[in-house]
N, C-alpha and C positions, 0 to 999 in steps of 0.2 A: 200298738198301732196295727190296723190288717194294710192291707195293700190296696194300693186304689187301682178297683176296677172298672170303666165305665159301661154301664149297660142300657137298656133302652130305660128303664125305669129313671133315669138320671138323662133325660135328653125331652123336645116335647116331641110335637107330633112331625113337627119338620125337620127334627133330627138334631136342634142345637140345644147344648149341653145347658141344662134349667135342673138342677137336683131338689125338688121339694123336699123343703124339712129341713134343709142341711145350710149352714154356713159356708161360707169358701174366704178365708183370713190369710192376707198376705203378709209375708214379712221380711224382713231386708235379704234375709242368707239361710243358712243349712243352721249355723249355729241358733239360731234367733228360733227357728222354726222346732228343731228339737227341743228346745227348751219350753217353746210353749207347749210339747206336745207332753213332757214331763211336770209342767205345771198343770194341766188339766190333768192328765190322771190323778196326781197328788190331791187335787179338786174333788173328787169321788167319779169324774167322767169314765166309765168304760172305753178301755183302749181298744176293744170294739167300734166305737163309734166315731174315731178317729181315725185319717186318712191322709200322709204326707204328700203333699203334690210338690217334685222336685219340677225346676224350670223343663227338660226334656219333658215328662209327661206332659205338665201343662202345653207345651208346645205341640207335641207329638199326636196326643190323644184329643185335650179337648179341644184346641184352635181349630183342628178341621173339622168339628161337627159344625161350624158357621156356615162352610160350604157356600152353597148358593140360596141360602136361605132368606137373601135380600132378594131375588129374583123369581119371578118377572116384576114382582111388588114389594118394594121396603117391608121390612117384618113389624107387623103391630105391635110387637111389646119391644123391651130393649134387652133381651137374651142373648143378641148378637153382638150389640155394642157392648156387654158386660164380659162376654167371651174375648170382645178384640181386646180389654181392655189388662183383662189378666194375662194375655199371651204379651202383651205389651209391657207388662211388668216382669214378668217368667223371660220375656229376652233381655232384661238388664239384672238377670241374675234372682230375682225373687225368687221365693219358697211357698208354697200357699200350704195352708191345714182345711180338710174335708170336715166338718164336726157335724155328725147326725145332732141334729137340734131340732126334733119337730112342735114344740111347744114354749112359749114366751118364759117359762121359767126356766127353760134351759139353754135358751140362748140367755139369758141371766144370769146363770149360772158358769156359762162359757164367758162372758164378757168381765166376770165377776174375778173370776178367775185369770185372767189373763191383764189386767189391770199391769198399765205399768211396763205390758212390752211394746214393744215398737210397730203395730201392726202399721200396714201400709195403708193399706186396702180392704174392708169387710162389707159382704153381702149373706145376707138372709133370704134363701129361697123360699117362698111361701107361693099358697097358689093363689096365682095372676099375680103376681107382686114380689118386686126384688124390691127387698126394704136395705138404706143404705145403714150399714154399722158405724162405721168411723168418718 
């Protein structure tokens, strides 16, 4: 796994957290979350391409790229509301996984893989389009 950074390439233009390409999968705890992260590698996924988001980052880091980004004008897409939604999972203890998946085979391959664990919550970053997972 590397470390989750977050940079402008993972944000859009009004600064909330939209990672194209990438999955964001929650799952109940630390233990659930390691585990999917050792079934995906086992999977052939590059632990590379993998990125743990413990409840603090997700709180820390991406919750405030929302900021004021409903204002002056509600946000056209739902980037915000998918941000509130994971911090709102991250404060009752969730884990999330970052999974580089720019292509429909490898989110096929991540969901293929992962069969069977507990996800809570999954989103598919794609452009203009949060596709829902589970």
């Amino acid at each position: 796994m590397k470390p989750f950074v977050l940079d402008n390439h993972m944000c859009t233009m009004r600064g909330v957290f939209y990672p194209t390409g990438h999955m964001v999968l929650m799952l109940p705890g630390e233990a659930q979350a390691k585990k999917a992260c050792h079934d995906l590698t086992h999977a052939g996924i590059s632990s590379e391409e993998i990125s743990l988001l413990p409840p603090h980052v997700i709180m820390d880091e991406i919750a405030h790229t929302v900021g004021s980004a409903d204002l002056p004008m509600p946000s056209p897409g739902t980037e915000a509301d998918t941000v509130r939604q994971l911090t709102h999972l991250a404060a009752q203890g969730q884990w999330g996984l970052l999974v580089h998946a720019p292509h429909a085979k490898d989110s096929d391959k991540v969901m293929n893989a992962l069969k069977g664990h507990p996800i809570t919550y999954g989103q598919k970053y794609r452009h203009l389009v949060i596709e829902d997972l589970v």
